[in-house]
Steps between C-alpha positions, in 0.01 A plus 500: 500500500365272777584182612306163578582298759456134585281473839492272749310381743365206774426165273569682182780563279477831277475516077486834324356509157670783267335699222679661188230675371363851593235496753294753289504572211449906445894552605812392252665187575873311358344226347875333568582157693594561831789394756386296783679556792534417861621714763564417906719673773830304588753601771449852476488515109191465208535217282371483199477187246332512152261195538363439109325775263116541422373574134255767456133403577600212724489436857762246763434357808723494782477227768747557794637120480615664196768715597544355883888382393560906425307651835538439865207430708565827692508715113181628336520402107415798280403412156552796196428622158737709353667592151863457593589228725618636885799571657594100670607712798408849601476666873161662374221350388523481121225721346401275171509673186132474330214711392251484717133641524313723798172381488493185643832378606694313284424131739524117555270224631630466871439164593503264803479118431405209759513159436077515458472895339610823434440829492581816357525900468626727228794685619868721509701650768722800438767594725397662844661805645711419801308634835154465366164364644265297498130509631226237358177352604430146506082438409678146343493230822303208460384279767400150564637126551896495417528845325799685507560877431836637439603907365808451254683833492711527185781763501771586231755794566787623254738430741654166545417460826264353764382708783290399778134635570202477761186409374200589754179395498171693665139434565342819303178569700700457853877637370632177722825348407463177389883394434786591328715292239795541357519559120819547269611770220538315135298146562189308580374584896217277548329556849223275647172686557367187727462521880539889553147501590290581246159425285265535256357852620891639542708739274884439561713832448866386413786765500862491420642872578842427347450283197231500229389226293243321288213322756380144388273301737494141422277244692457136462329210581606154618869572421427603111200283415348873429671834478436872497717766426376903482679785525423896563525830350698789621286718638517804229361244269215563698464870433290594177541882539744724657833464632552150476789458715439779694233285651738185531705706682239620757334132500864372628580761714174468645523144553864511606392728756204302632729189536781515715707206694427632874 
């Protein structure tokens, strides 16, 4: 079962909306109340605390000022739904016990608030494989008078542990290297997109070869008076026919291939 975390971001603080009711309604669902539970990474172990339950057909919102006292600045908060309440400590990420459904995700309203706005996706994150990539496109930068663009990389692992990654960004049509960032295993990496010289006509190629995750771009204006936040598809998703991730595979290698840190 997946888990939703609590983003963050520049002028915003993050709120995550949870659901306990099926997201369609063709597959069979426990019409039961649900545990609530929040779940962060602490000195090499998973913590785990049972926040509140949810009745059936009701929904909770989250706000991070909620549950700051519990989580460290440096810890990504990971909300649940689950039938039996988690393990308070475990060295692997607790998998919460729930039936779940296959078409669409089981998913919350990911939200980031400013003082002015907010905005919002629907959204999960499962575990990632250690050693995995990531390759996405970014068609999402907006420009103009005090606009800001930032990627948010979110990355959860089973392991209890945070691990170090390079994040590099390209210029597609000339394969130039733009910049590389650093970006961390199990957290929030948020990266500025500003000043690496690009525009309105340009299609940013940004690949992590040791660490996958979920891509967000987020831009503002005038420090939160107006926000944006979009995220993309893996690239099978794109595939109607075929071999689906047969063709994400040649898509990254491709890419991987045409982008290389001389």
């Amino acid at each position: 079962m997946s888990y939703f975390p609590i983003l963050k971001a520049p002028y915003c603080f993050g709120q995550t909306t949870l659901y306990n009711f099926s997201p369609n309604n063709w597959e069979s669902f426990n019409k039961s109340d649900k545990y609530v539970s929040l779940t962060y990474l602490k000195s090499g172990l998973w913590y785990s605390k049972t926040l509140n339950t949810l009745e059936y057909l009701q929904c909770k919102r989250i706000n991070y000022k909620e549950i700051d006292r519990l989580v460290s600045a440096e810890s990504l908060p990971l909300l649940s739904l689950s039938d039996e309440p988690l393990p308070k400590t475990s060295k692997s990420l607790p998998i919460p016990i729930m039936s779940k459904t296959s078409v669409p995700n089981y998913r919350a309203s990911l939200s980031l608030v400013s003082e002015h706005t907010s905005t919002n996706y629907q959204g999960e994150i499962d575990p990632f494989p250690p050693q995995a990539s990531l390759l996405t496109f970014s068609p999402f930068l907006q420009f103009g008078e005090n606009i800001e663009n930032y990627l948010l990389l979110i990355n959860i692992e089973k392991q209890a542990v945070v691990c170090e990654a390079v994040v590099e960004i390209y210029d597609s049509k000339s394969r130039k290297l733009k910049s590389t960032f650093k970006a961390n295993s199990n957290n929030i990496s948020i990266i500025s997109l500003d000043n690496l010289g690009f525009d309105k006509n340009s299609l940013p190629v940004v690949i992590c070869r040791t660490m996958a995750a979920i891509p967000l771009y987020f831009s503002c204006a005038n420090k939160g008076e107006s926000l944006s936040l979009e995220h993309t598809h893996p690239p099978a998703s794109m595939v109607v026919h075929g071999n689906r991730f047969g063709a994400q595979k040649y898509l990254k290698e491709y890419w991987l291939s045409q982008c290389q840190i001389s």
